[in-house]
C-alpha positions in Angstrom: 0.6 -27.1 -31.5 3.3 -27.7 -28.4 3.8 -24.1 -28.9 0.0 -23.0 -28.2 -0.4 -25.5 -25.7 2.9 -24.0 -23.7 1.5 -20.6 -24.6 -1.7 -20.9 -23.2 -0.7 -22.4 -20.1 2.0 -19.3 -19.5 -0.7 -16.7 -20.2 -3.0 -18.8 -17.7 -0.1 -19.3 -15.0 0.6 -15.7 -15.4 -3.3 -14.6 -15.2 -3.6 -17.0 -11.8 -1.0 -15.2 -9.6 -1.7 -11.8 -10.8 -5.4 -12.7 -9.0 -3.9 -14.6 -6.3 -1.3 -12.5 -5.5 -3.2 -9.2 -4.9 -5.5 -8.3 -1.1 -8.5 -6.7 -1.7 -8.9 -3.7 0.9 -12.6 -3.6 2.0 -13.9 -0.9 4.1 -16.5 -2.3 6.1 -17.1 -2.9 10.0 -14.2 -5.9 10.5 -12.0 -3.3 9.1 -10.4 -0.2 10.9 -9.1 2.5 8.5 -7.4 5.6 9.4 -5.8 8.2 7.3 -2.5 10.0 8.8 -0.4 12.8 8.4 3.2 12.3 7.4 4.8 12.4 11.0 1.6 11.1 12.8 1.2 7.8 14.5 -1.1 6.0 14.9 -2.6 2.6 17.2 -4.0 -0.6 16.8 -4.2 -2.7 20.0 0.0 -3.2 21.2 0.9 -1.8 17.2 1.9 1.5 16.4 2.9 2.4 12.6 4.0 6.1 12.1 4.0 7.7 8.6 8.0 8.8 9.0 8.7 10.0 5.4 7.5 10.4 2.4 10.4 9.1 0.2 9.3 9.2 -3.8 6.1 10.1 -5.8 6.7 8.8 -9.3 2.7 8.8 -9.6 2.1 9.8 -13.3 0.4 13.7 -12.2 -4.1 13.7 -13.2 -3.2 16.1 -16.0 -0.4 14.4 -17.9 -0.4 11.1 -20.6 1.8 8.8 -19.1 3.5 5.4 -20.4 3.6 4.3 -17.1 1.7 5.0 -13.9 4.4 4.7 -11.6 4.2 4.8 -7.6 4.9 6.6 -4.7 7.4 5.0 -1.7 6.9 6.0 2.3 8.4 4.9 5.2 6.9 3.9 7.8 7.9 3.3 11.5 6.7 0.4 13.4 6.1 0.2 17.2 5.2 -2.8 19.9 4.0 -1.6 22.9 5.7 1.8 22.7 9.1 1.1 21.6 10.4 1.1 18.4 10.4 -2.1 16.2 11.2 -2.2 12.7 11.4 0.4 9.7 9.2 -0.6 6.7 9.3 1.0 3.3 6.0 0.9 1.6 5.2 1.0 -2.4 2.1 2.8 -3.3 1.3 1.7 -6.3 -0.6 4.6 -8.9 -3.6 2.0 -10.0 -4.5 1.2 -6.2 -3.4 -2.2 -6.2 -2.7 -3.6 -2.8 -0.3 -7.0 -2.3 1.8 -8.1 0.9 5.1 -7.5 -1.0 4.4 -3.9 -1.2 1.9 -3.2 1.0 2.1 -4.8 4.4 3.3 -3.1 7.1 2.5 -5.4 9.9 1.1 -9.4 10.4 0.2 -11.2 13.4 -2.1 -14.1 13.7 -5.4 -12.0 13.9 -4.7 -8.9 11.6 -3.0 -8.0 8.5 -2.1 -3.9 8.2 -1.2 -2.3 5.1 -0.8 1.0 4.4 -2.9 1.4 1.1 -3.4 4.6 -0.3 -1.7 8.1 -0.6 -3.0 11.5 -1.2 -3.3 13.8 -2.8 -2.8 12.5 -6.1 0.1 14.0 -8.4 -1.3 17.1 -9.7 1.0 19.6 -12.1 -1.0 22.6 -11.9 -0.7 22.1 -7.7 2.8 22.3 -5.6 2.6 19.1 -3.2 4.5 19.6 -0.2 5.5 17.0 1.9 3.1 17.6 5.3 0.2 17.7 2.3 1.0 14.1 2.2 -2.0 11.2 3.8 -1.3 7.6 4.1 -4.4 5.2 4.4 -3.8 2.7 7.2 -6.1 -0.7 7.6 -6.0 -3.5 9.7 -7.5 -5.9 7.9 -9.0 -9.5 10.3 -6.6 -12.3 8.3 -10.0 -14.9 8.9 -13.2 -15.0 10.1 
């Protein structure tokens, strides 16, 4: 019985920060959402964040069974007011989940901004070149 009890708890535990852990990307009016090139930069208020490289894409391809999904890692450059502040990788994850640990590029007290999403999508039957590559950007208000 101490063993189901302890069970339980774990799988509930475990259930709890999966949930509280992720940030759900909205894309409504309080959120600004822009999709860049690799190279491109682009602006939010005194915050620039530049898609610099596009490092790995481990993304299980549309056409293939995969054990895993896997992800896909950028880099991204970040700029206040014009010069050059901090380098940031990024971990796209293959089943569009979105958390700070992976996710966030920049936080002040007002915004969040993440770079969430990545196209195109692994494809075997198509040859992705790097400048194919599109990284979603949102700022994202922290309260209202």
């Amino acid at each position: 019985m101490k063993k189901f009890i302890f069970l339980s708890s774990f799988c509930i535990i475990c259930c709890f920060n999966t949930l509280v852990s992720q940030t759900r990307i909205h894309n409504d009016s309080l959120h600004i959402s822009k999709l860049i090139k690799l190279q491109q930069m682009v602006d939010f208020a005194d915050i620039s964040v530049k898609f610099n490289k596009m490092l790995v894409d481990s993304r299980c391809p549309k056409n293939v069974m995969c054990n895993r999904a896997g992800e896909a890692i950028v880099e991204v450059l970040i700029y206040r007011k014009g010069k050059f502040f901090k380098k940031r990788k990024l971990t796209i994850d293959a089943s569009g989940v979105v958390i700070d640990a992976n996710n966030l590029v920049y936080a002040v007290e007002d915004y969040k901004i993440y770079g969430s999403n990545l196209t195109p999508y692994p494809d075997t039957r198509i040859e992705t070149k790097d400048e194919d590559y599109r990284l979603q950007i949102v700022v994202q208000p922290k309260s209202l």
